[in-house]
C-alpha positions as CSV (number, residue, x, y, z in Angstrom):
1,X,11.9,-18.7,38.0
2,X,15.2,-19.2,36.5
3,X,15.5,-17.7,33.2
4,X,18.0,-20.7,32.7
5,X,14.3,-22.6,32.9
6,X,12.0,-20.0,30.9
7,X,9.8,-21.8,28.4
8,X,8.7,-18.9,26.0
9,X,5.6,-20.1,25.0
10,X,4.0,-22.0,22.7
11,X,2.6,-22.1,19.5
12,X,-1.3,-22.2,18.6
13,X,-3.0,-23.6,15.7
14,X,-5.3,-21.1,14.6
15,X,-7.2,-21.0,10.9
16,X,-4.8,-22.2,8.5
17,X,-1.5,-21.0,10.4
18,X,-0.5,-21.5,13.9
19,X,0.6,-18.2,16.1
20,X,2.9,-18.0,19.2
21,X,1.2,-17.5,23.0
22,X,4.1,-15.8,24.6
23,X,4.3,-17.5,28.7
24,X,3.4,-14.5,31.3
25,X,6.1,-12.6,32.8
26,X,4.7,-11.5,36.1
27,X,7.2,-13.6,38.7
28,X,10.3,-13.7,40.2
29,X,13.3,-13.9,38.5
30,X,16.7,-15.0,38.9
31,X,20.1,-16.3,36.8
32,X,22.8,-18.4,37.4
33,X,24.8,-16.6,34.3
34,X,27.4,-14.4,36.6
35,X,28.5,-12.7,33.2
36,X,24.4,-11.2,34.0
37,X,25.5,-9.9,36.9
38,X,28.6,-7.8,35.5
39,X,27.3,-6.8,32.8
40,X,24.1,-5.2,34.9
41,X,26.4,-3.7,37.6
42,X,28.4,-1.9,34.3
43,X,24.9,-0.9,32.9
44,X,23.8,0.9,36.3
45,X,26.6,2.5,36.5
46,X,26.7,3.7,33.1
47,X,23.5,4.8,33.4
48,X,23.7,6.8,36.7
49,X,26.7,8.3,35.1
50,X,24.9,9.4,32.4
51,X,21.9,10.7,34.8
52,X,24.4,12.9,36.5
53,X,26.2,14.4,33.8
54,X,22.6,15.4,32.4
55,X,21.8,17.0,35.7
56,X,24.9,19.1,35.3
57,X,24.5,20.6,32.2
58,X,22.5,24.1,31.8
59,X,19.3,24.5,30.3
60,X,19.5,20.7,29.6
61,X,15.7,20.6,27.9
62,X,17.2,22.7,25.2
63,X,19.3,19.2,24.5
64,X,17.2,16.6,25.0
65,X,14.8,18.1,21.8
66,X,17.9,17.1,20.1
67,X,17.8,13.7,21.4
68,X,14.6,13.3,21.2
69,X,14.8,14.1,17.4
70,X,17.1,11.9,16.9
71,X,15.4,9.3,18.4
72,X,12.5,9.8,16.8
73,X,14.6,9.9,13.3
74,X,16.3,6.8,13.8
75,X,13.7,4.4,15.1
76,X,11.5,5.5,12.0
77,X,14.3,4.6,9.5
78,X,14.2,1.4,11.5
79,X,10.9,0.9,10.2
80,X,11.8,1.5,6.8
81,X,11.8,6.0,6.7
82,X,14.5,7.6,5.0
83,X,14.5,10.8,6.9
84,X,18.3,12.6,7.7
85,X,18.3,14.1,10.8
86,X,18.2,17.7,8.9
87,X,15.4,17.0,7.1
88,X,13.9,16.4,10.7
89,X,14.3,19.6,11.9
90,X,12.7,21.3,9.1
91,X,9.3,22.5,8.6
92,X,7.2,21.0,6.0
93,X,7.1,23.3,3.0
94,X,11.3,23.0,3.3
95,X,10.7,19.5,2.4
96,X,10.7,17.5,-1.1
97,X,7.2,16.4,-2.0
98,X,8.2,12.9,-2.5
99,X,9.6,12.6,1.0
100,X,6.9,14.4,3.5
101,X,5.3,11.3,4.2
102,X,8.4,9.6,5.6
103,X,9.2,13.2,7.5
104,X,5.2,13.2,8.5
105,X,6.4,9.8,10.6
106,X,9.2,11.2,12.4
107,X,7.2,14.3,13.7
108,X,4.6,11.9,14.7
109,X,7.0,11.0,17.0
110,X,8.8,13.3,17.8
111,X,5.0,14.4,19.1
112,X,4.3,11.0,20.5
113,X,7.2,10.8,22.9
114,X,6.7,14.3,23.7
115,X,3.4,13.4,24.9
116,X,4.1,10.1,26.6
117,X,7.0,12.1,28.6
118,X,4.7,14.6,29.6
119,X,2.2,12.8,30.6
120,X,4.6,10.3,32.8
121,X,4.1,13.7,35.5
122,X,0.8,12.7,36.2
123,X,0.3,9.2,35.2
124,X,1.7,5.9,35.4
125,X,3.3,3.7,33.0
126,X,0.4,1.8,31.4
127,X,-1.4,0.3,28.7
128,X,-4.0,3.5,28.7
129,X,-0.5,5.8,28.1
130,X,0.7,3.7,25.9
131,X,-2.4,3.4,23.8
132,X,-3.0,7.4,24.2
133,X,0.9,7.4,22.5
134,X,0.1,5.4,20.2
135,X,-2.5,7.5,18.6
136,X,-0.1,10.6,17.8
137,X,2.1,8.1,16.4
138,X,-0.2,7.0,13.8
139,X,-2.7,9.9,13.3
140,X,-2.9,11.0,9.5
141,X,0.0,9.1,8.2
142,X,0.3,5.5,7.2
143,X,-0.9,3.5,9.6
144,X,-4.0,5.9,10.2
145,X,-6.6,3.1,9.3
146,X,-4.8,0.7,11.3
147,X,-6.8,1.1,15.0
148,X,-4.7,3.9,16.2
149,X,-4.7,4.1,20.3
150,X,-6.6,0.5,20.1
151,X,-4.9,-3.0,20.5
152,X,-5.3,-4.9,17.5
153,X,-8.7,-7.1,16.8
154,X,-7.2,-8.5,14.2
155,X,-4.2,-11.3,13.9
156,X,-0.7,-9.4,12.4
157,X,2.4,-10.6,11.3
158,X,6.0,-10.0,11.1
159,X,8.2,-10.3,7.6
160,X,6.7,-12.3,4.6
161,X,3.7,-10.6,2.6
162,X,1.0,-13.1,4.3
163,X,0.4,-15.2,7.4
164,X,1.1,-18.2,5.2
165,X,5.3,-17.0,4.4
166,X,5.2,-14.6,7.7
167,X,8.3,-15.0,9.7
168,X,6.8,-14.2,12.7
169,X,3.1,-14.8,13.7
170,X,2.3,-12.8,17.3
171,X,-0.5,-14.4,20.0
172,X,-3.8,-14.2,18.5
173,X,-5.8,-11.0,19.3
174,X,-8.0,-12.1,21.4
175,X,-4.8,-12.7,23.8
176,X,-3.5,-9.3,23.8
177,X,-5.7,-8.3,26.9
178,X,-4.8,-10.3,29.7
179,X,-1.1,-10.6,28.2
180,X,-0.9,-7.1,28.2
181,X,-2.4,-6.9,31.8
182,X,0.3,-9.1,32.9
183,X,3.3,-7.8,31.4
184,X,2.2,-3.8,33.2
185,X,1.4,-5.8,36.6
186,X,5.3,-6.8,36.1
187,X,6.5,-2.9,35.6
188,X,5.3,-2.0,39.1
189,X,5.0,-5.2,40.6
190,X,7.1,-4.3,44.4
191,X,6.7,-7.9,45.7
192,X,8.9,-9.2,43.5
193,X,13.1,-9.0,43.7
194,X,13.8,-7.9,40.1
195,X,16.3,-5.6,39.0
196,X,14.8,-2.1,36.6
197,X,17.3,-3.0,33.9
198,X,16.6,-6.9,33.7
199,X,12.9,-6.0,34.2
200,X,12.8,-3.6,31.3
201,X,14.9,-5.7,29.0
202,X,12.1,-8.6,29.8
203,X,9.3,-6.3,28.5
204,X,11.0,-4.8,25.9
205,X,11.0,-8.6,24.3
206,X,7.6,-9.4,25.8
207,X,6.1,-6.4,24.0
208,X,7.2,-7.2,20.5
209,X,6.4,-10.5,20.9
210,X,2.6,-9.7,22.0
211,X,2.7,-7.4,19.0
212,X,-0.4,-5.5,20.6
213,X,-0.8,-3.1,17.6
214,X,-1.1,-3.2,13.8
215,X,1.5,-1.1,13.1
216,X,3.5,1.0,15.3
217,X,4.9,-1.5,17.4
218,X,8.5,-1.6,17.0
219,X,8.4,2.5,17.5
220,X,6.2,2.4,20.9
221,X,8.2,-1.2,22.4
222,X,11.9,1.0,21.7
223,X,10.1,4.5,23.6
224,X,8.9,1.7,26.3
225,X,12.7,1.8,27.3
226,X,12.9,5.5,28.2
227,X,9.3,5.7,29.6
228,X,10.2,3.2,31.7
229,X,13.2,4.5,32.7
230,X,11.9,7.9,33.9
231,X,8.6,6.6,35.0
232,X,10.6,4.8,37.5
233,X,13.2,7.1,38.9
234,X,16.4,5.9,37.0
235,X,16.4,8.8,34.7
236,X,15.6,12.3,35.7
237,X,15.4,13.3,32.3
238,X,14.7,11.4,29.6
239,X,18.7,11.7,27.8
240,X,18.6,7.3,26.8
241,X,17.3,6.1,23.3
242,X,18.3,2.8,22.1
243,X,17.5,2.8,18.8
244,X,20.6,4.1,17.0
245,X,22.2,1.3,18.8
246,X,19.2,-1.3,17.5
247,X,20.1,0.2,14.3
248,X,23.8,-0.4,14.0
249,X,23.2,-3.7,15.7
250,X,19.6,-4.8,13.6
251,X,20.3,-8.7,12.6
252,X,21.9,-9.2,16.4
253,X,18.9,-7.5,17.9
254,X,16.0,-9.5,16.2
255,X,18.4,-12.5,16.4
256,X,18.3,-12.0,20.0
257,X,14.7,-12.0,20.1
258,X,14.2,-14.7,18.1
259,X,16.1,-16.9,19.7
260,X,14.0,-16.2,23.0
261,X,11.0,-17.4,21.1
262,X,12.4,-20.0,19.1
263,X,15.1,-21.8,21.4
264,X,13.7,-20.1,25.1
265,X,17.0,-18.5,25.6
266,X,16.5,-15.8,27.4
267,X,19.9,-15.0,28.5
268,X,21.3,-14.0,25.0
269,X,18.3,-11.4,24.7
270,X,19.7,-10.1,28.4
271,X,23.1,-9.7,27.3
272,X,22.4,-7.7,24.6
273,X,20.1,-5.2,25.7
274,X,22.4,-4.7,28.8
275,X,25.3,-4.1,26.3
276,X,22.8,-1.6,24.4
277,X,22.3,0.2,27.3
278,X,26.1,0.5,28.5
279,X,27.6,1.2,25.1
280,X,24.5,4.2,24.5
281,X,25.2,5.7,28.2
282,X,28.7,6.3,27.2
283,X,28.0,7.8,24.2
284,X,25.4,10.1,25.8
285,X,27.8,11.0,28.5
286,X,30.3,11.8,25.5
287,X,27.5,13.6,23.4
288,X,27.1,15.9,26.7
289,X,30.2,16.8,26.9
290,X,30.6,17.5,23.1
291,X,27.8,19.6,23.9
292,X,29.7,21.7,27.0
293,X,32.6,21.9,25.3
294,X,30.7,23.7,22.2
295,X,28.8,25.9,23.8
296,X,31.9,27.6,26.1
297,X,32.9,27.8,22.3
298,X,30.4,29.8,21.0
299,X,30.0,31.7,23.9
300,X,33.9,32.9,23.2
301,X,32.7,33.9,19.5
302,X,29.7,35.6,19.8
303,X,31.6,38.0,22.5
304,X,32.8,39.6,19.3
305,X,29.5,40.4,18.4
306,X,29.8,43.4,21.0
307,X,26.1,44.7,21.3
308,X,24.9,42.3,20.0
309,X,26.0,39.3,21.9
310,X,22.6,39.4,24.4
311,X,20.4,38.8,21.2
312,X,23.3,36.4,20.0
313,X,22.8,34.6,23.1
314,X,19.2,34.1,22.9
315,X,19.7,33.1,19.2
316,X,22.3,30.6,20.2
317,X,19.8,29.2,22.9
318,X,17.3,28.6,19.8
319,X,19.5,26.9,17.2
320,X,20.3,24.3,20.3
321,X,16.7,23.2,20.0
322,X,16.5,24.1,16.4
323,X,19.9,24.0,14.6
324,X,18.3,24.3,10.9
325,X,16.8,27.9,10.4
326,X,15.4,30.5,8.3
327,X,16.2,34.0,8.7
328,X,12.5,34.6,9.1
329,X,12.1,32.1,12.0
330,X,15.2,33.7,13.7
331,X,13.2,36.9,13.3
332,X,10.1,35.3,15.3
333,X,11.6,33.5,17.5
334,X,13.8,36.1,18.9
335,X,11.1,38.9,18.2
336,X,12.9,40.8,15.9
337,X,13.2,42.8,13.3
338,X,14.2,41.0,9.9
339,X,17.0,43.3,9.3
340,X,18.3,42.5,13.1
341,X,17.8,38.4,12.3
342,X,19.8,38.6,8.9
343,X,22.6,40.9,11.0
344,X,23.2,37.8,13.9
345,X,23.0,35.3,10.8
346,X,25.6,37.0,9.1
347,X,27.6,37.3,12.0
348,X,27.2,34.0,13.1
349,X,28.1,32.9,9.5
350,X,31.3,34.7,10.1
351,X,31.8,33.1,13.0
352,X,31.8,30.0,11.7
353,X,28.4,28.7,14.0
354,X,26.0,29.2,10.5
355,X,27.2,27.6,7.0
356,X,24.1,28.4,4.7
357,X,23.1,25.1,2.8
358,X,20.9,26.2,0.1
359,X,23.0,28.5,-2.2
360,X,20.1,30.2,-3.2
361,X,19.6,33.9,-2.8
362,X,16.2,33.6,-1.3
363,X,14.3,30.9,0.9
364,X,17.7,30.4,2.6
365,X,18.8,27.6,5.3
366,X,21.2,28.4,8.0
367,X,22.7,25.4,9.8
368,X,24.6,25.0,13.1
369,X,26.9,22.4,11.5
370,X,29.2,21.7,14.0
371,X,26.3,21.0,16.6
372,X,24.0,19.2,14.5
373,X,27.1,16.8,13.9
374,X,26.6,15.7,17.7
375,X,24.5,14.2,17.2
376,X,24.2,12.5,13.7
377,X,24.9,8.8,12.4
């Protein structure tokens, strides 16, 4: 079909409000729009250019917890958290009272897309993965009585405080199966001539617009980017996350996707998720090498640290996971003493890789400042 053709569905009258029955996915697709075409070709690139750069960078896992935590911090604020990336990298008791629920979110997902990434080793993309996801997301915070790891049985809505002023009214529930069905057959359908990037952009909008869970849904549909990415070979390791660019770009992203739905312009909605993709490979690329350049940095410094600089080493390997510490987790983490831990602290302070944040005299946070910036708004 010609997306220049695509009829997004259509709305249903249902009890006292009508809901929208999005059209199935599952075909062939192709464009007449060359501007498609460029901008796809710049997107691949980007993102094989990002691919390789990740492959090049040592102990690279130790970075993408960073992204990762980002990812996690900023498509939660999306949804209305008001978490700063330092706060995410704290344990619990560090936190203010008034703002553990919101940080309770964020490590939800943080553990969610851990999972799901995981679990991509030894299964496929699919409902069941997304559903299992779903259920880490969700479990004892907010949305823990809303079905967690289940589709909805139960109608939803989108803006407005009842169906009657929603702005948005999904399918009804009793469509989410087979419209679910159809849109994984598309993810790994190989008879079909569809590009990765145009197919994943196509789900992306067909999953919020099926709306398959109570809550949750604009969290799992942005990680449906990178599992799909990695589940199919585009990514070795999961270094793209779209939601700080959703964020900076919020009223053109569900402008986008409303005028799918609303006019059946699907072309728009392509544009702009291929522009998300090309503008958040470069700044990945960059991010890495911010990151290289650092670390040959601190590498210089903690030489100074004379016999010290193998534990120094393995501290600076910690903080790149971990950039907000405690002198007592330095002390675990690198099994030692606490006298040894406060020694590397102070000399890292002195070295300008530790600013302590607190001021107090006890219960103390160290932070790797100039690294944590990376990677912040």
């Amino acid at each position: 079909m010609k997306i220049e053709e695509f009829h997004a569905g259509v709305t249903k009258q249902q009890y006292q409000y009508k809901s929208f029955s999005p059209s199935l996915i599952n075909q062939e697709w192709v464009w007449e729009d060359a501007k498609i075409n460029t901008l796809l070709e710049q997107a691949t690139r980007a993102l094989g250019e990002l691919d390789a750069f990740s492959l090049m960078v040592p102990d690279i896992d130790l970075f993408i917890k960073m992204h990762i935590a980002k990812e996690a911090n900023t498509s939660s604020r999306i949804e209305g958290t008001k978490t700063n990336m330092d706060e995410a990298l704290m344990d619990k008791s560090q936190i203010a009272p008034e703002k553990r629920d919101d940080w309770q979110e964020v490590q939800n997902y943080i553990a969610a897309m851990n999972y799901a990434i995981q679990a991509l080793e030894k299964l496929p993309l699919s409902a069941r993965l997304l559903k299992d996801t779903h259920q880490i997301l969700l479990q004892n915070v907010r949305g823990e009585y809303k079905t967690p790891g289940e589709f909805r049985r139960s109608q939803n809505w989108i803006g407005g405080s009842n169906l009657q002023d929603a702005v948005f009214i999904p399918p009804h529930h009793e469509e989410v199966p087979d419209l679910m069905t159809d849109l994984e057959k598309f993810w790994h359908n190989e008879d079909i001539e569809v590009p990765h990037l145009i197919r994943i952009a196509m789900s992306h909008y067909q999953f919020e617009t099926i709306h398959p869970f109570l809550d949750g849904n604009g969290r799992i549909g942005r990680l449906l980017i990178t599992l799909y990415l990695v589940s199919h070979g585009l990514l070795t390791k999961p270094s793209l996350y779209l939601s700080d660019h959703l964020e900076k770009h919020k009223g053109a992203y569900y402008e986008a996707l409303t005028m799918v739905r609303e006019s059946h312009h699907l072309a728009p909605w392509l544009k702009f998720f291929l522009v998300a993709v090309i503008e958040t490979a470069k700044n990945g690329k960059h991010t890495f090498q911010s990151i290289l350049a650092l670390r040959s940095e601190f590498e210089k410094h903690i030489l100074e640290l004379g016999k010290r600089a193998t534990q120094a080493h393995s501290l600076l390997n910690f903080l790149y996971g971990k950039p907000v510490v405690t002198a007592n987790e330095v002390a675990y983490h690198l099994n030692v003493s606490h006298q040894t831990a406060n020694a590397l602290i102070r000399g890292f302070e002195r070295l300008g890789i530790l600013i302590e944040t607190t001021g107090y005299r006890r219960n103390r946070l160290f932070v790797c400042d100039k690294y944590l910036k990376l990677f912040g708004d």
